[in-house]
N, C-alpha and C positions, 0 to 999 in steps of 0.2 A: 393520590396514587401516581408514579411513575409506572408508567407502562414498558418505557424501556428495560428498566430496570429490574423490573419484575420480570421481563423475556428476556434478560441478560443480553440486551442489544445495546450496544453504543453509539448514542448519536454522533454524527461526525461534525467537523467545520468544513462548511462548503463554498469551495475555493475556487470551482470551478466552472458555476453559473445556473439556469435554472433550467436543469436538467432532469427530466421525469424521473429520471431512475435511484437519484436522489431525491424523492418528494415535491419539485417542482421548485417551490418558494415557502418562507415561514407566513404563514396568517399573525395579525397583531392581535392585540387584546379586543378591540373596537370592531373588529370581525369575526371573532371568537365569542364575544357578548350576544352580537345581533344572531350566530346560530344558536348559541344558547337558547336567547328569548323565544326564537321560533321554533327550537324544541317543544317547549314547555305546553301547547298548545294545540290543539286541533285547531283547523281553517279548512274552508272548502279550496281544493286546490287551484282548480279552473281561478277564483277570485285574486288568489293573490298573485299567482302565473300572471296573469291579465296586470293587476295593480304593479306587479312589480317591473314586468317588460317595458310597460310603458312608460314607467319613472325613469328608467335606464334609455331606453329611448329618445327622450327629454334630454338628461342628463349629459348623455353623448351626439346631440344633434343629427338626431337621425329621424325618418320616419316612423319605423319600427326596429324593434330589439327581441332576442329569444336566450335564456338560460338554457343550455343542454348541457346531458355529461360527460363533458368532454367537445372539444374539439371536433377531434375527428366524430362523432357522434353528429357536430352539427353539418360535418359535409354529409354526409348520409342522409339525413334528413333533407338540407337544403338539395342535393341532387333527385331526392324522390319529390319533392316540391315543383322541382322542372320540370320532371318527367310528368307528372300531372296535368301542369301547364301546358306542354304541350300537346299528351293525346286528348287535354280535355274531358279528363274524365276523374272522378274523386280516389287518389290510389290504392284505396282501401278498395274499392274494387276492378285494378287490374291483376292480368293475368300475367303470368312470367313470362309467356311468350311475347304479351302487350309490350311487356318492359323491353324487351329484346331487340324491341326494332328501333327502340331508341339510342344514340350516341350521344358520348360528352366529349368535345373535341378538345383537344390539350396540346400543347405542347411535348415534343419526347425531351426535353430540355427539364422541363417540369416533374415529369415522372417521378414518384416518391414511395416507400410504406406504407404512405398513408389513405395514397389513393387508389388502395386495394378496395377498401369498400365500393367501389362502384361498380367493380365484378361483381362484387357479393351480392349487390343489391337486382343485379340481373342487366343494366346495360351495358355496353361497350364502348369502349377508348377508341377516339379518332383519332390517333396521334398525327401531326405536325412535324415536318422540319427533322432538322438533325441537331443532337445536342453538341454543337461545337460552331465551328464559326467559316468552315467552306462555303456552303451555300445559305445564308442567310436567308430566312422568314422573311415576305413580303404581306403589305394587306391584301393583296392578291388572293395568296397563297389563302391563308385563314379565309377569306370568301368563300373560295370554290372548296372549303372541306366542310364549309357549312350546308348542311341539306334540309328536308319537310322532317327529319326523323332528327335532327337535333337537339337536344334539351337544353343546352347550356355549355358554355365553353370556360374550364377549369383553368386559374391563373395562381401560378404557387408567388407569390412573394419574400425570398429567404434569399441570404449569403451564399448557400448554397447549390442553389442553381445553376446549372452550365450555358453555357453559352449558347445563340440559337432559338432565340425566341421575339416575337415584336416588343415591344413597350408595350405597360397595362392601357396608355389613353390611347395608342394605334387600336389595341385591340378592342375597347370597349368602342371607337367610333364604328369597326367592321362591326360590333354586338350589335349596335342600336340602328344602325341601319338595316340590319338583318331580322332585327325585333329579337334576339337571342339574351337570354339572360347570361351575366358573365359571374361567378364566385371565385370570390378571392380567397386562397386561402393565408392569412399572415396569424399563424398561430404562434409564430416566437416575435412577431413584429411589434412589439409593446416594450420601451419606448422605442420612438417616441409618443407624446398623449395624443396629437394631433393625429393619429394614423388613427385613433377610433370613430372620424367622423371621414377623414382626404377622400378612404378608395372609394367610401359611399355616397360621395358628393360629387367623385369623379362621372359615377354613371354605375357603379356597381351591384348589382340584383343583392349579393346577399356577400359580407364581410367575416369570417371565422377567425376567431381569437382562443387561445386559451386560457381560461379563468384561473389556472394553476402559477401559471409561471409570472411575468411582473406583475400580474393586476394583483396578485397576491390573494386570491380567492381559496376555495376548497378545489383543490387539485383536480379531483371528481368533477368539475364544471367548466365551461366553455358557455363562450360571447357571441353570440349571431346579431350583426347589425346591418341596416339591409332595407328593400323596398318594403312598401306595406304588403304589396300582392305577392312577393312571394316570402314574404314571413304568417302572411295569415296562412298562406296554405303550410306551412311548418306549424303553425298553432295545431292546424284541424289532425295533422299525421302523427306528429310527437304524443307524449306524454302525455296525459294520462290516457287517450285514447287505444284503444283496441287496435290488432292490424301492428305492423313494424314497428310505430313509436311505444308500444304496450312494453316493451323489453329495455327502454332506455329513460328506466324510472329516474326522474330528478324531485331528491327529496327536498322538503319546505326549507330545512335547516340550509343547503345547498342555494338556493334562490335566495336567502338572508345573507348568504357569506358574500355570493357574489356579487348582490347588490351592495349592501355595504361596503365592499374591498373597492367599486366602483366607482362611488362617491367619492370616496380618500383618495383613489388614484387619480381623478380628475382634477381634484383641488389642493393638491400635494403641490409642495415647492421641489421642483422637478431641478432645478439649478441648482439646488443646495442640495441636492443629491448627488448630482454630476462631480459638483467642487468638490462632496466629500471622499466620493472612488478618486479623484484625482490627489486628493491627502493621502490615502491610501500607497498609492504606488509611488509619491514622493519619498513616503517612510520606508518603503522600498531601496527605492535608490538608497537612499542615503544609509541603511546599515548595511549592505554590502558593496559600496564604494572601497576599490580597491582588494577584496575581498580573496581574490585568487579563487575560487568557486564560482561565484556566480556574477552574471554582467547582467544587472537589472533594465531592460526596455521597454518605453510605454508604449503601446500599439493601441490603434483605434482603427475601426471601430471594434465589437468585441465580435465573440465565435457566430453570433447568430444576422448579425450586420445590425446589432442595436448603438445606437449612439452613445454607448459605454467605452471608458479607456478600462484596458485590462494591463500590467504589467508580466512582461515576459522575465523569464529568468534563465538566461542563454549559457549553459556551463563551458566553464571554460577549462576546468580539470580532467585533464584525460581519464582519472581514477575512478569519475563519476559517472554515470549512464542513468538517463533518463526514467527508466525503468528500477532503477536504484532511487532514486528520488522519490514515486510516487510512492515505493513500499514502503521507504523510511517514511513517511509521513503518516502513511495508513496504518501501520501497525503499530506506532506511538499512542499513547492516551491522552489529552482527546484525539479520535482519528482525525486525520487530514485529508482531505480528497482535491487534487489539483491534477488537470490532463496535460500533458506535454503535445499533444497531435501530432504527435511522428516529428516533431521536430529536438533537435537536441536542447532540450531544457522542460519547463512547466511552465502554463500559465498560471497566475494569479487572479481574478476576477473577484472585483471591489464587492460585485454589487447584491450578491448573494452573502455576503460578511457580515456580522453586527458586530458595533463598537467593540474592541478590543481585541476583535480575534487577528486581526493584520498582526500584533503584537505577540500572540502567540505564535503565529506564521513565523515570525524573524526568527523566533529566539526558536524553535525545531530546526528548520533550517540553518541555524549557526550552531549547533550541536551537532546536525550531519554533515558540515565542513571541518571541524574539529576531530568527527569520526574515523572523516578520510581523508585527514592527514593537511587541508587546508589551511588551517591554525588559525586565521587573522579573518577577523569579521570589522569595518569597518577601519581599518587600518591598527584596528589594539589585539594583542595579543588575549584569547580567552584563558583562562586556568581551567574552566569546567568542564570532564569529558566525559561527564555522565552520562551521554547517551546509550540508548541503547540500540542493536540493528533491527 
């Protein structure tokens, strides 16, 4: 059964990285099998949650490990974890106003989407500083915003961030002096593999990944790696329990993908990954050498500050507009999706690509320089103007 095809949806080729709203990243075969198997099966949940965190755990050099769904799901959890921690009391039975008197001090540099859930969940933002680069953060500063009603202080790790924040080991030596647990949140921070053990060896309470995007999981799941004391108490609030974790059901199939995708991602030849995006954007270059369209550039690292080369393609035709690019590509069969970001051209990103589609890339793109009037792709003249707009 094709499902797209039956909902008359067309998959696209994704050009542009591993972006939610594109499905994240493809799961393989050997990730696809292991949810299958766990379909097939009843298990008591509690058993294999437990068997499987702790394999991953293992696995990634940590004390402890948690599947949730999602990401952001696991800051939510991990900030009700803190908040536990420090009224001391099990959260299952605090009050909203309990939660109220608590703060998660952050950075305004840091500020995101994402971490809207900590309103939701009923405490309040300490924010820190200024996002730019006037008055710079001291460890000073971070001290004296720390108080008795602190739960944890929230540290985004991404490309983009603004300026205006301390370093995560400044900040984690004000945590641990302070006995403050620090969450990191690096959910597009995979690669590199190393980052699944660094921030939690650094001094980190609790690490957030998400299970969608390179680990190559079920999109539906997210990574918590992390102390043992505040990942049991995420044990005891999440999933399948009663109380807030009762609504962020993670199914068995989900704990099989993610584990599985884990494994592979750990013990992947991560180099002969890198060389292969860098084959990629060579093949790049060299069919529009010359081209009067397009001036192909390798830029690193890629959009999310992963240790990926992505190839730019900086137009050079006045007739062209960046926004003419992405449509011609999307509205061709198979769709194409690549983001320009405000700048004049589009990127290309390897690493969301499987074998061959780079080569469908060229040859769309030398059909919409031919369109508009271009002519010359790699310095030969094409005959073919079949395109269409």
């Amino acid at each position: 059964m094709d499902i797209y095809k039956e909902l008359n949806i067309s998959p696209i080729i994704n050009a542009a990285g591993t972006y939610t709203v594109l499905g994240g990243s493809c799961m393989n075969e050997e990730t696809l099998s292991a949810m299958n198997s766990a379909a097939r099966h009843f298990v008591p949940l509690r058993d294999f949650q437990k068997a499987a965190h702790s394999a991953i755990a293992k696995l990634t050099k940590n004390e402890a490990a948690y599947i949730s769904n999602g990401a952001a799901t696991g800051l939510y959890l991990a900030i009700a974890a803190c908040i536990e921690r420090n009224l001391n009391k099990k959260f299952y039975y605090l009050s909203k106003n309990q939660i109220s008197y608590c703060n998660i001090v952050m950075f305004k540099a840091h500020r995101n989407p994402y971490d809207l859930i900590i309103e939701n969940l009923g405490a309040n933002y300490k924010e820190l500083s200024f996002p730019n680069i006037i008055l710079p953060p001291t460890k000073e500063d971070l001290d004296n915003a720390i108080d008795c009603y602190t739960a944890a202080i929230y540290f985004a790790v991404s490309a983009w961030t603004a300026p205006g924040f301390l370093s995560l080991q400044e900040t984690l030596e004000v945590a641990k002096k302070r006995n403050v647990p620090v969450i990191v949140d690096a959910a597009a921070q995979l690669p590199p593999v190393e980052n699944l053990w660094k921030f939690s060896k650094m001094g980190a309470s609790a690490v957030l990944f998400s299970g969608g995007k390179d680990l190559r999981g079920p999109q539906a799941s997210g990574l918590m790696v992390g102390s043992k004391d505040i990942l049991d108490r995420v044990v005891s609030i999440g999933f399948p329990n009663y109380g807030i974790g009762r609504m962020m059901k993670v199914c068995r199939e989900e704990i099989a993908g993610l584990y599985a995708a884990g494994k592979q991602y750990v013990n992947m030849d991560h180099k002969a990954r890198y060389d292969w995006c860098e084959r990629q954007i060579i093949k790049l270059k060299n069919a529009f050498k010359n081209s009067g369209v397009f001036e192909v550039k390798r830029t690193f690292p890629n959009e999310a500050g992963q240790p990926i080369a992505r190839a730019f393609l900086e137009i050079t035709n006045h007739k062209i507009t960046p926004e003419f690019v992405r449509d011609f590509l999307l509205k061709n069969k198979p769709p194409i999706c690549a983001y320009s970001e405000n700048l004049n051209g589009i990127y290309i990103n390897p690493m969301s690509l499987k074998e061959g589609e780079t080569e469908i890339i060229i040859k769309r793109l030398q059909e919409l320089s031919i369109y508009k009037g271009g002519g010359k792709t790699n310095g030969r003249k094409r005959k073919d103007s079949s395109a269409r707009s």
